[in-house]
C-alpha positions in Angstrom: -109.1 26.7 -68.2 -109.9 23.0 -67.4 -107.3 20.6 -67.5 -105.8 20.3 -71.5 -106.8 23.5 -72.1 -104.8 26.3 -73.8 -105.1 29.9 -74.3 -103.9 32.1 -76.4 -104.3 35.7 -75.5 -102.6 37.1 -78.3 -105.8 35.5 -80.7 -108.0 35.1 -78.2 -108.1 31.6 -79.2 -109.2 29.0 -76.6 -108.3 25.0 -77.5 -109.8 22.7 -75.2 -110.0 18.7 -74.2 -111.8 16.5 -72.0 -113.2 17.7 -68.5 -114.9 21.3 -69.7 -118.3 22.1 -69.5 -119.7 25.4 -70.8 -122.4 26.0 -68.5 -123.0 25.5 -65.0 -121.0 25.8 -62.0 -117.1 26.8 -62.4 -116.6 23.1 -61.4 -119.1 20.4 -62.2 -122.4 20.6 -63.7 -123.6 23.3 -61.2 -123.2 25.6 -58.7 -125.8 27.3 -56.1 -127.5 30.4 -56.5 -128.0 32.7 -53.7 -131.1 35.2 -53.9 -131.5 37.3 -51.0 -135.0 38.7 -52.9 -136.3 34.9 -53.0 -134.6 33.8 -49.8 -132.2 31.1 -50.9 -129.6 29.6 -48.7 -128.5 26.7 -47.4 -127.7 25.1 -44.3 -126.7 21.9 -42.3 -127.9 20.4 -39.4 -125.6 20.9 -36.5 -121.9 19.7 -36.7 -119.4 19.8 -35.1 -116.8 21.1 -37.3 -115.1 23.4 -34.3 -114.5 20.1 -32.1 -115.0 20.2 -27.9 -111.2 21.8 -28.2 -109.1 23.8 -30.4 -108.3 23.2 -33.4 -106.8 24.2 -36.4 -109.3 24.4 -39.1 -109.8 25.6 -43.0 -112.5 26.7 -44.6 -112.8 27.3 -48.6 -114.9 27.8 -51.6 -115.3 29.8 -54.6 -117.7 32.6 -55.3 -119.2 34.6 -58.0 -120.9 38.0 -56.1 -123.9 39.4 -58.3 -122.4 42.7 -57.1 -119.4 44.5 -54.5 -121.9 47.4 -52.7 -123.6 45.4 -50.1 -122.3 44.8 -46.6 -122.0 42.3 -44.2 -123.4 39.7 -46.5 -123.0 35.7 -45.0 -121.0 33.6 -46.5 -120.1 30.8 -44.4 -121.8 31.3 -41.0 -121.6 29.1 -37.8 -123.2 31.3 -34.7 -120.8 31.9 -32.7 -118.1 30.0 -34.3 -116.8 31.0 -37.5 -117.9 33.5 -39.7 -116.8 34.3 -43.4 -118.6 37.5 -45.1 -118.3 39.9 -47.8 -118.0 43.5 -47.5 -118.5 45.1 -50.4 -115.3 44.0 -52.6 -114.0 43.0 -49.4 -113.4 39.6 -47.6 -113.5 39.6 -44.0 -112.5 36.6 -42.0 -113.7 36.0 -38.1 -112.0 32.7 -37.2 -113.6 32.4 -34.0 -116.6 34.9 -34.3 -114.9 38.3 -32.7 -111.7 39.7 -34.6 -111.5 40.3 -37.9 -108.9 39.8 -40.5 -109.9 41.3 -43.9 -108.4 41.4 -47.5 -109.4 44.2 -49.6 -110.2 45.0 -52.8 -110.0 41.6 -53.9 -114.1 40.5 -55.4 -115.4 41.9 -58.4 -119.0 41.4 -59.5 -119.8 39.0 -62.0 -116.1 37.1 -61.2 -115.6 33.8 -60.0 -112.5 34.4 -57.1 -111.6 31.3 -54.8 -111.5 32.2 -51.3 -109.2 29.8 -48.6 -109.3 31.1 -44.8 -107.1 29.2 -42.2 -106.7 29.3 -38.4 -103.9 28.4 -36.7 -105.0 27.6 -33.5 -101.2 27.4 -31.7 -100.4 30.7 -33.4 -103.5 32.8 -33.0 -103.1 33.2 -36.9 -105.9 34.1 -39.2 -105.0 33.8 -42.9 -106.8 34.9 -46.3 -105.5 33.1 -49.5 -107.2 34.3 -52.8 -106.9 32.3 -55.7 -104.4 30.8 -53.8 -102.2 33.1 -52.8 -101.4 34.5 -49.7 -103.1 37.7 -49.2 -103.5 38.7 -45.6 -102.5 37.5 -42.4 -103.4 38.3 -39.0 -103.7 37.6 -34.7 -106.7 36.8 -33.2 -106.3 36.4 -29.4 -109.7 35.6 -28.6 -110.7 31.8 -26.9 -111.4 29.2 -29.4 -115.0 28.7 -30.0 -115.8 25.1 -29.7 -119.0 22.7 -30.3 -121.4 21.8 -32.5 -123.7 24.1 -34.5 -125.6 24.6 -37.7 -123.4 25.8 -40.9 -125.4 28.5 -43.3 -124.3 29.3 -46.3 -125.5 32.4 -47.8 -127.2 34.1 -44.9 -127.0 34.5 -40.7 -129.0 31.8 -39.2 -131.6 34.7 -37.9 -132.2 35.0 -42.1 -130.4 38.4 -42.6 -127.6 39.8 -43.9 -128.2 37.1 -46.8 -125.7 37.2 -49.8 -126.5 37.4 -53.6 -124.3 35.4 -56.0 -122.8 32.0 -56.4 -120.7 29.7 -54.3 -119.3 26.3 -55.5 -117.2 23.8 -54.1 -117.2 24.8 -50.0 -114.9 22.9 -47.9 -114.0 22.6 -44.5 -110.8 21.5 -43.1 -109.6 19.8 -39.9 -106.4 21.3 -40.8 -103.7 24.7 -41.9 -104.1 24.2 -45.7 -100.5 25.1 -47.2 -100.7 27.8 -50.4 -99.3 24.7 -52.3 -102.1 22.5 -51.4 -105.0 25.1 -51.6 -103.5 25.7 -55.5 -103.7 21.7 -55.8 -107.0 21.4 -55.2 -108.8 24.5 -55.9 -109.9 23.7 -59.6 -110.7 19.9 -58.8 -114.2 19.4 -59.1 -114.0 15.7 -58.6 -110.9 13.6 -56.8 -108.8 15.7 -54.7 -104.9 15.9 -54.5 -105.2 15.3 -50.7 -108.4 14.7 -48.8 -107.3 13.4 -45.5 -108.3 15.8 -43.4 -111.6 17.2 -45.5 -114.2 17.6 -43.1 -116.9 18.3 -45.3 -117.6 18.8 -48.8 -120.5 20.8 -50.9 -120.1 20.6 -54.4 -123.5 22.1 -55.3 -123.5 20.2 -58.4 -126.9 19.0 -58.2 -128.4 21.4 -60.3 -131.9 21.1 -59.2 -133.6 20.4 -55.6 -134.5 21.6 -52.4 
């Protein structure tokens, strides 16, 4: 429900006011489309969002899978960096490219579900919030992987393993997002709560392009 907005289960009655659109994206005017049978995706040039030493980092979004059989579908891939992927209804967290950390039964297809992984660099701690709450936790005693690569979204940089469904609003964090500040900011499509560590920001509201 966007902000002013009611509902009424009971009736099934929804009231709303000001920032709701209809159509489009969950926030904004759009969202992006992945189509593994017309090879969308998306990608950056190379950044360098792992840094030349550890550090903490977070990495969000919110995602709408066409369906929950496939496997090892891309979500958010870096080679040999960080990886994000679903696994059927699965979501399966590699914070630096090796161990995994999954939460399970937690997609549906044809549902919008935000998804906020964290890594805790000091700790070794992997973390899964979804919709913004703590889910899973994990170690991962594996080196950091640091330095600059490409960022895919929707597929493996080799052009498998590509995802079908939507993604809006992908962030990446220099930092351990708290559950309080993931909740903050998870339905803001436009100014956020607390953006001083936001490392990069894909809103996919564009609607059209290349």
């Amino acid at each position: 429900i966007a902000t002013g907005g009611t509902l009424e289960c009971d009736s099934s009655i929804i009231t709303v006011a000001g920032d709701f659109t209809a159509s489009g994206g969950l926030l904004g005017a759009s969202c992006y489309n992945f189509d593994s049978s017309n090879n969308y995706f998306a990608n950056t040039g190379s950044i360098n969002f792992r840094s030349d030493s550890a550090r903490d980092y977070t990495a969000e979004f919110w995602m709408k899978p066409d369906g929950v059989s496939g496997t090892n579908l891309r979500l958010i891939h870096q080679d040999q960096k960080v990886l994000i992927r679903q696994n059927e209804d699965d979501i399966v967290f590699f914070p630096n490219y090796n161990t995994t950390i999954t939460a399970s039964a937690v997609l549906t297809a044809g549902k919008w579900t935000h998804v906020a992984c964290t890594w805790d660099t000091s700790e070794n701690l992997a973390s899964i919030y979804i919709d913004g709450k703590l889910t899973v936790q994990g170690e991962d005693a594996t080196a950091d992987k640091t330095g600059a690569a490409a960022m895919y979204l929707g597929r493996k940089d080799d052009g498998t393993q590509e995802y079908d469904g939507y993604l809006d609003e992908v962030r990446l964090w220099t930092d351990i997002r708290t559950q309080a500040e993931i909740r903050a900011d998870m339905f803001q499509g436009g100014t956020l709560a607390n953006s001083g560590n936001l490392f990069a920001r894909w809103s996919l509201d564009e609607g059209t392009g290349t």
